[in-house]
BADREN-645549 format. One line per 3 residues: number of its first residue (from 1); their letters; for each residue x, y, z of N, C-alpha, C. Coordinates in pm, 1 decimal, always signed. Atoms other than C-alpha are relative to their C-alpha. Example, Ala and Ser with C-alpha at 12.3 -4.5 7.8 and 13.67 -1.06 7.14 Angstrom:
<sezas>
1) AS) +89.0/-119.0/+0.0/+1230.0/-450.0/+780.0/+90.0/+120.0/+0.0  -82.0/-119.0/-6.0/+1367.0/-106.0/+714.0/-77.0/+109.0/+73.0
</sezas>
This chain:
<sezas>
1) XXX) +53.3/-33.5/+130.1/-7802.1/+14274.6/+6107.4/+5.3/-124.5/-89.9  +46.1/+107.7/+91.5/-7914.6/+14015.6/+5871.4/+29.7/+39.3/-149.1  -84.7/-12.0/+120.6/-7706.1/+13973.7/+5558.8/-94.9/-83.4/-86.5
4) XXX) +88.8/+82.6/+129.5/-7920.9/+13880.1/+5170.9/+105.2/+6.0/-73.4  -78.4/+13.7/+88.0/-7777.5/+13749.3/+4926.4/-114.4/-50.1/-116.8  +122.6/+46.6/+111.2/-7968.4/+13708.6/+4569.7/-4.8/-111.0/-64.8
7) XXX) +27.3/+130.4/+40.1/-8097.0/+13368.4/+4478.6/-16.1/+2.9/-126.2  +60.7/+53.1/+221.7/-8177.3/+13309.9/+4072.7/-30.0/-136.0/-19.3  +90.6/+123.7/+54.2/-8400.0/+12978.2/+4007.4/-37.2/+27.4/-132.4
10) XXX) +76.9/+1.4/+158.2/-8458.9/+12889.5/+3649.8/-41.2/-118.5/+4.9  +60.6/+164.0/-11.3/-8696.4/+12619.9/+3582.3/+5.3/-38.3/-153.8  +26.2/-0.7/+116.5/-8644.4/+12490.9/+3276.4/-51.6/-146.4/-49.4
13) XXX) +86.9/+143.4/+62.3/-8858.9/+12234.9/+3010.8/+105.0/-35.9/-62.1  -58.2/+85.0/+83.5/-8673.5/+11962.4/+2881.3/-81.8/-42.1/-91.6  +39.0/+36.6/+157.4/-8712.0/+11864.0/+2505.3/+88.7/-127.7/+21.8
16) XXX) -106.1/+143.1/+15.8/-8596.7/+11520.1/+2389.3/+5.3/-22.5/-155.1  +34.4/+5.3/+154.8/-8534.9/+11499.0/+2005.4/+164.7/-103.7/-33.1  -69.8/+106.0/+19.9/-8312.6/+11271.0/+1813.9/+62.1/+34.2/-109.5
19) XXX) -72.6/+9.5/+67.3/-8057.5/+11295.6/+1556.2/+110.9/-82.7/-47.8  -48.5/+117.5/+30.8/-7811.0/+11122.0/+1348.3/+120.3/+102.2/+62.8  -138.2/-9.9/-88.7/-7470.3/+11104.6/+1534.4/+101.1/+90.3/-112.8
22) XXX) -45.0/-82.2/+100.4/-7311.5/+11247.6/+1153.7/-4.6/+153.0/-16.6  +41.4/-170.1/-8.8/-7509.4/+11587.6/+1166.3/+43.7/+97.5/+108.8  -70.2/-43.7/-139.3/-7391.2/+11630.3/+1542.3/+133.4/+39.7/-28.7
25) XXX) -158.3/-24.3/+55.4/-7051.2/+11575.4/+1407.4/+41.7/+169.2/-59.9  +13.2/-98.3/+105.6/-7105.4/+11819.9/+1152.9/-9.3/+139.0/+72.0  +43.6/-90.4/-113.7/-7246.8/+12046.4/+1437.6/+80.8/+115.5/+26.3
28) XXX) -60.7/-0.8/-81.5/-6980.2/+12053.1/+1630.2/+123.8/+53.3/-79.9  -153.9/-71.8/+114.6/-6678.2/+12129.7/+1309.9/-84.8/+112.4/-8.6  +60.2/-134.3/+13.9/-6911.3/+12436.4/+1233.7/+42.7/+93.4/+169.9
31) XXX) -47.7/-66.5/-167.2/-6874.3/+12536.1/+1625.7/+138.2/+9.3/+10.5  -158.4/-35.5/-28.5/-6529.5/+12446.6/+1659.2/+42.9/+97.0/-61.5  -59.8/-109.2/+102.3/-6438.5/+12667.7/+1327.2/-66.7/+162.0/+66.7
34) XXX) +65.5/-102.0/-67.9/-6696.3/+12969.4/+1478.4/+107.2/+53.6/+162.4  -62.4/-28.3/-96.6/-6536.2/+12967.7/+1837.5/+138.8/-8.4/+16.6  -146.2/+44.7/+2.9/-6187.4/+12857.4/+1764.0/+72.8/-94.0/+101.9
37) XXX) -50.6/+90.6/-126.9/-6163.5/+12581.3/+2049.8/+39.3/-107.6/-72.9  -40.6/+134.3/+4.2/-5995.6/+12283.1/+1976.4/-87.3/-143.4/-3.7  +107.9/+148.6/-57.0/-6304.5/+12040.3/+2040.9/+48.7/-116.4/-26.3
40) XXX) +5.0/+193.4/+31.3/-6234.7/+11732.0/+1805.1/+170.0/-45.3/+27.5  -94.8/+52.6/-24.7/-5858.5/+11743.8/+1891.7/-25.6/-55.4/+180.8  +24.2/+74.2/-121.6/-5951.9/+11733.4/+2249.3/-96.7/-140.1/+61.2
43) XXX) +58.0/+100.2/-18.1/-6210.1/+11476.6/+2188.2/+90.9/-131.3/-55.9  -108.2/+113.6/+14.8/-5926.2/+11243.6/+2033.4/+80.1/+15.7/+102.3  -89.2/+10.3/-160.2/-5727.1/+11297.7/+2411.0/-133.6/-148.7/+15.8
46) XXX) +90.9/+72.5/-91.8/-6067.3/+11140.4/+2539.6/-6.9/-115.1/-68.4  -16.8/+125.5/+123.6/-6102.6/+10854.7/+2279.7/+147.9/-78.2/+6.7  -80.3/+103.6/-41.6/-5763.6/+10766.6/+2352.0/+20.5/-5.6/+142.1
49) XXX) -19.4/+25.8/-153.0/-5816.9/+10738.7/+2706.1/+117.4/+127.7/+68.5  -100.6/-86.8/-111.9/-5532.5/+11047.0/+2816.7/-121.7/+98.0/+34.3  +47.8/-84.1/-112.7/-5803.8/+11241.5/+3011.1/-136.1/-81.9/-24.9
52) XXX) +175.7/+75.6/-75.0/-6185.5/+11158.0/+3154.0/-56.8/+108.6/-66.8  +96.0/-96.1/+16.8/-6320.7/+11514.2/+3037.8/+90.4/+127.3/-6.1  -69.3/-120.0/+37.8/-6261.7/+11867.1/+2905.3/-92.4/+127.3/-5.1
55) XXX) +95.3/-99.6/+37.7/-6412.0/+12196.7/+2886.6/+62.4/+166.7/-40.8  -22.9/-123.0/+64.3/-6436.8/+12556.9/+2733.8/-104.1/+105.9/+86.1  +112.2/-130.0/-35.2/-6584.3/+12891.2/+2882.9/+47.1/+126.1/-37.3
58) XXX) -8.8/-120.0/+65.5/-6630.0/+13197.8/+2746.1/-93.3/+111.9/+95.6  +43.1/-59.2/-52.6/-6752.2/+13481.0/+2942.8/-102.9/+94.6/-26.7  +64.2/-81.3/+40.8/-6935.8/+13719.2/+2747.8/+15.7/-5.3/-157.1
61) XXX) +140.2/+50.4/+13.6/-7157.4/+13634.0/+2539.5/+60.4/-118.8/+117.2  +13.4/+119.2/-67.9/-7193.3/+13343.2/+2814.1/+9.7/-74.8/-100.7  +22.7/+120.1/+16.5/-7126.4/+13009.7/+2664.1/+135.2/-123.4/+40.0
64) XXX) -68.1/+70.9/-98.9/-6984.8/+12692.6/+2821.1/-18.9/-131.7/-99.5  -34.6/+72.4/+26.5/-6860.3/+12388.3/+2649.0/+45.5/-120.0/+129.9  -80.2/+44.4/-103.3/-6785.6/+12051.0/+2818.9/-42.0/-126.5/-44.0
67) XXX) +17.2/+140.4/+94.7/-6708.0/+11683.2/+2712.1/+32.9/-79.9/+96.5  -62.8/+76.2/-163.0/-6682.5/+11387.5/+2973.2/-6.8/-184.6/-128.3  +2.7/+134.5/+77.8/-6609.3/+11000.8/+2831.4/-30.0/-88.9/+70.3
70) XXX) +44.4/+107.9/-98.8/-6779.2/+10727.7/+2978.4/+43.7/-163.2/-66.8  -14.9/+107.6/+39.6/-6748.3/+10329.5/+2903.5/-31.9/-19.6/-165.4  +104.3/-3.9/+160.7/-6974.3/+10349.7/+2568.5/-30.6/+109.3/-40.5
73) XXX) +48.4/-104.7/+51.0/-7060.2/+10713.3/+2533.5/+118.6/+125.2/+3.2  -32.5/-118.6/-17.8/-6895.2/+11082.1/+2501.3/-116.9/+114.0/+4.1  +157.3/-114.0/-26.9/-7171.4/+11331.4/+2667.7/+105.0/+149.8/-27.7
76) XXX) -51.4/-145.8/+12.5/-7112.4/+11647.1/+2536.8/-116.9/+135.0/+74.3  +92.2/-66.7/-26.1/-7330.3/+11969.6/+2692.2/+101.4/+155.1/-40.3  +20.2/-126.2/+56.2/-7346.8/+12294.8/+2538.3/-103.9/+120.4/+42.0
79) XXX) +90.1/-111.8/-67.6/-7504.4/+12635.2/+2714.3/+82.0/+106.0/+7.6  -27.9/-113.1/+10.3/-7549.9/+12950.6/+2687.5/-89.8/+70.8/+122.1  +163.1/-16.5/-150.9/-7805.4/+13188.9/+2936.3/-115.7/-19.8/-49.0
82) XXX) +184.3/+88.1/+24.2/-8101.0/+13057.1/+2760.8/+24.2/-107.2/-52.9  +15.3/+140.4/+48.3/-8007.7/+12725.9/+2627.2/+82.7/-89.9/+87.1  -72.2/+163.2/-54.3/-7877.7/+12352.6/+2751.2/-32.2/-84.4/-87.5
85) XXX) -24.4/+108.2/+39.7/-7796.5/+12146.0/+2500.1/+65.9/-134.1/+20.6  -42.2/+126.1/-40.4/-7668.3/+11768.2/+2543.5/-12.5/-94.3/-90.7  -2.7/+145.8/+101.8/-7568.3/+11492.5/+2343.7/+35.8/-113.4/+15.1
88) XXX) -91.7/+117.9/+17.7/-7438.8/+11147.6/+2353.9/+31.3/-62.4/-83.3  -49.6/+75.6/+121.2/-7274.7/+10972.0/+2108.5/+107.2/-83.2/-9.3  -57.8/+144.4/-15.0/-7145.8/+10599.0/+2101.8/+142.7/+16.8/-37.5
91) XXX) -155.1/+30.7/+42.4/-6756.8/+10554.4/+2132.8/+22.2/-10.6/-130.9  -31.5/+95.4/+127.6/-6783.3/+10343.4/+1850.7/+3.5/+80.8/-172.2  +13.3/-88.1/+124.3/-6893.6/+10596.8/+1600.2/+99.3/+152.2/+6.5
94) XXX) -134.8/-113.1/-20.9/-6634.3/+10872.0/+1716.1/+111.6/-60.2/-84.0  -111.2/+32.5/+54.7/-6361.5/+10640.6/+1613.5/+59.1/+41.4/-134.5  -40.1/-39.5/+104.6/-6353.1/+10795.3/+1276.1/+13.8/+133.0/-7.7
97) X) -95.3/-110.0/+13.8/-6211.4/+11118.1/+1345.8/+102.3/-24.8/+65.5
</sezas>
């Protein structure tokens, strides 16, 4: 007997739009205060180098938090079941939180 299992493909369009790194900021204290996660303390771990990356999930409503630190950037991505957001934003301008 031949066992199925159910596949789910989403194809989704990427957008590319641009903002100032400040308003993101801004974004992101509105989110933190809304969900109650920790974000910008855990993004000062990553900024001082004690971890590579961090994340948040919430089960219902779906949404998924998650921050990784690279040489020059902190990529942040944000999703829910219909969205994928993504950001990057230069070390250099983090330093002031």
């Amino acid at each position: 007997m031949t066992s199925f299992t159910k596949v789910l493909s989403r194809k989704t369009e990427r957008e590319l739009n641009y903002a100032p790194s400040e308003n993101v900021l801004q974004e992101l204290k509105i989110f933190e205060d809304q969900e109650g996660w920790p974000i910008f303390e855990n993004l000062r771990m990553l900024i001082n180098g004690k971890a590579d990356s961090f994340s948040f999930t919430r089960d219902s409503p779906y949404l998924y938090f998650y921050a990784r630190v690279t040489e020059e950037n902190i990529t942040l991505k944000m999703k829910t079941r219909e969205d994928e957001t993504e950001f990057r934003i230069p070390l250099r301008q983090l330093n002031l939180i």
